[in-house]
C-alpha positions as CSV (number, residue, x, y, z in Angstrom):
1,X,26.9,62.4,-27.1
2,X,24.5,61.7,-29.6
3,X,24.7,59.9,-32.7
4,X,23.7,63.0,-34.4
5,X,26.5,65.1,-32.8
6,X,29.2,62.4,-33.4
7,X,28.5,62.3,-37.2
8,X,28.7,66.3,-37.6
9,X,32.0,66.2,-35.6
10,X,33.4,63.0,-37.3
11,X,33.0,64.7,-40.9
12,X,34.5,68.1,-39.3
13,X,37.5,66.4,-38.4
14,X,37.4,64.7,-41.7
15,X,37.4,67.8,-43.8
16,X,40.0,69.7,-41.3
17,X,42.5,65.9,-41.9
18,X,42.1,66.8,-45.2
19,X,42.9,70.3,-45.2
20,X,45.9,70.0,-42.9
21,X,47.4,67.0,-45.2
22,X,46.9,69.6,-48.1
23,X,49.0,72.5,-46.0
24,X,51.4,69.5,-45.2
25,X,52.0,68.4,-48.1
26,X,52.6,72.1,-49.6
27,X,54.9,73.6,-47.1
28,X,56.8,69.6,-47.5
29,X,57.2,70.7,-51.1
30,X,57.8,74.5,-50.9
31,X,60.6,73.1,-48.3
32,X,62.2,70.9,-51.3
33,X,62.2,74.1,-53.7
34,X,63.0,77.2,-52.1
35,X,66.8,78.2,-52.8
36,X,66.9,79.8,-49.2
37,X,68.5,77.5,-46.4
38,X,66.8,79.8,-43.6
39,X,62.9,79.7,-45.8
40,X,63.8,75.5,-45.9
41,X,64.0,75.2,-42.4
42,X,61.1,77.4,-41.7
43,X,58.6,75.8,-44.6
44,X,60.0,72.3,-43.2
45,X,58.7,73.3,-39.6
46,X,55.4,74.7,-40.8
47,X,54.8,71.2,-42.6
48,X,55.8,69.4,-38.7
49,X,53.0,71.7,-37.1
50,X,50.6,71.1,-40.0
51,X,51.1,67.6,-39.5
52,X,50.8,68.0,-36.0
53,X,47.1,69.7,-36.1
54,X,46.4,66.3,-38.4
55,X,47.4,64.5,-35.4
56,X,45.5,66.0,-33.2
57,X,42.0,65.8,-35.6
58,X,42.8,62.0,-35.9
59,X,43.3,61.9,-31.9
60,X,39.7,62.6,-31.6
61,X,38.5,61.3,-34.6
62,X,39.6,57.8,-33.8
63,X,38.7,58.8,-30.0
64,X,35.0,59.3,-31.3
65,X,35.6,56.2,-33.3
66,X,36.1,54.0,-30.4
67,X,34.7,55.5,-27.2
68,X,32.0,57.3,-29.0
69,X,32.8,60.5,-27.1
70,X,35.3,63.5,-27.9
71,X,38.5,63.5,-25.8
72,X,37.9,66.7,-23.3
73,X,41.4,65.8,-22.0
74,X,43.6,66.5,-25.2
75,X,46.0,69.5,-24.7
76,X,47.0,71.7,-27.3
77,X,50.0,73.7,-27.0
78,X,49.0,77.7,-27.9
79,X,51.6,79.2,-31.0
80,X,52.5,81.6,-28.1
81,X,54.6,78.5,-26.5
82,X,56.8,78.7,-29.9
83,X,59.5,80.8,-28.8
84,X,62.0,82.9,-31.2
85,X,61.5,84.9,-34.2
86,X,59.3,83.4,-37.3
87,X,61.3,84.8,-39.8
88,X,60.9,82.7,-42.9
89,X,63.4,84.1,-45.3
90,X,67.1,85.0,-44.3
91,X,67.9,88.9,-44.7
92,X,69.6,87.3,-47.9
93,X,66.7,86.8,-50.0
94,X,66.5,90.6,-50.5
95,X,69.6,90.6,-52.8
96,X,67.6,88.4,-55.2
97,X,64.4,89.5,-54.8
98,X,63.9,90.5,-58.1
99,X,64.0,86.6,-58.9
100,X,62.4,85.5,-55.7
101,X,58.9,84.4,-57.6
102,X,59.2,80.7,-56.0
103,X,59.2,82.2,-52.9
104,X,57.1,85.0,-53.1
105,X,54.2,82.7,-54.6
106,X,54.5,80.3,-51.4
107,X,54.3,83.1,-49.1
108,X,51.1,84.4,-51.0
109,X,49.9,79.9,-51.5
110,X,50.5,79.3,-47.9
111,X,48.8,82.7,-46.5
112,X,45.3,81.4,-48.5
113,X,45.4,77.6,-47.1
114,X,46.1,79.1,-43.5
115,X,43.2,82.1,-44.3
116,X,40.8,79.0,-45.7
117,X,41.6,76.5,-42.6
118,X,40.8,79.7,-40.1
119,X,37.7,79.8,-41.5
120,X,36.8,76.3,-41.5
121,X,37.7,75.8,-37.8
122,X,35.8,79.0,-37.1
123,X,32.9,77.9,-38.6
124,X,33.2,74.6,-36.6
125,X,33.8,76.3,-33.7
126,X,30.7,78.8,-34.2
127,X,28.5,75.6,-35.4
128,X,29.4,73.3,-32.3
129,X,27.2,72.7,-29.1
130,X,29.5,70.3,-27.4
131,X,31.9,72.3,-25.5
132,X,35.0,70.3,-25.4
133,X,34.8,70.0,-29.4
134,X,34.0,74.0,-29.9
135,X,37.3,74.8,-27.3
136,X,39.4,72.1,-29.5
137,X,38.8,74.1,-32.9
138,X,38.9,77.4,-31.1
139,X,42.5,76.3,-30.4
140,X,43.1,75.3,-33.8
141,X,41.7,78.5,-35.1
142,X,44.6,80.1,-33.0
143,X,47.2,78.1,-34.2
144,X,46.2,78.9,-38.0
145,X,46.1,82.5,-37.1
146,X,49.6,82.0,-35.8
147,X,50.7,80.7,-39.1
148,X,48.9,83.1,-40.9
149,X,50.2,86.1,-39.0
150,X,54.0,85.0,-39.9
151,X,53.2,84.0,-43.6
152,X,51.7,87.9,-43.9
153,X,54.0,89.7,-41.9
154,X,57.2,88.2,-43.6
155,X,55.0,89.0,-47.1
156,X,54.2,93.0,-46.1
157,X,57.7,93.0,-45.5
158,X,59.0,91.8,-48.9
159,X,56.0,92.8,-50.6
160,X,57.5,96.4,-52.1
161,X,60.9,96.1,-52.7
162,X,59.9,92.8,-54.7
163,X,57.3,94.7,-56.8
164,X,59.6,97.5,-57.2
165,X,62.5,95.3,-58.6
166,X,60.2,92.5,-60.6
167,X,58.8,95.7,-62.5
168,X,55.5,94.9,-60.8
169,X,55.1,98.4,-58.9
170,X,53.5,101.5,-61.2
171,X,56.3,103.6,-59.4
């Protein structure tokens, strides 16, 4: 790999360690506020895989660092290995929804980061000649995807009963 090549992935894995200590630190938080035992749990393991893709980024960041070359061995788990149901909230959150804004607002904060990291690893991805790098951002656009899928779905779900009973909806 050129020198070239290493500096464009370097600050690539630079920005995306950034950006995953951002979602992190956010879901860490959200974890600490949210009244809903079930949404804890859930916010608390989207801060461990957050922290998990920042891991991963420093893996090959460091890898580049030392050996000059990106690891082509790393393995990523795919989000289809997560097994269960992603259901953030319990089925109790309804009965309060009208004062659900805390959580609301996190589902609607966390769905932008997770929308904003897709499309930085995409444009990585899109951007990169070296194979082995343009698979290992691929992989992390599918795990954002993953996130964002269970942040939106678990939103579309709450979405119009919590309009309807925060005065929100024109109906």
């Amino acid at each position: 790999m050129n020198e070239q090549d290493q500096k464009r992935i370097q600050e690539g894995l630079r920005v995306a360690m950034l950006t995953e200590s951002d979602g992190h630190s956010f879901y860490k938080m959200a974890s600490l506020t949210v009244e809903d035992e079930q949404g804890r749990k859930m916010l608390e393991l989207l801060a461990t895989e957050e922290l998990r893709h920042f891991q991963w980024l420093k893996h090959q960041r460091d890898n580049l660092k030392e050996k000059g070359e990106f690891d082509e061995d790393m393995s990523i788990p795919s989000p289809e290995d997560v097994k269960g149901a992603r259901s953030i909230f319990s089925p109790a959150l309804r009965n309060r929804l009208d004062k659900a804004q805390l959580e609301m607002s996190v589902l609607s904060i966390g769905m932008q980061l997770e929308l904003n990291s897709i499309k930085y690893y995409e444009e990585l991805a899109g951007k990169e000649t070296l194979p082995a790098a343009k698979k290992f951002f691929q992989m992390l656009v599918d795990w954002e995807k993953f996130h964002y899928k269970t942040l939106c779905d678990h939103f579309e779900e709450l979405k119009e009963d919590y309009w309807a009973k925060a005065g929100f909806s024109p109906f």
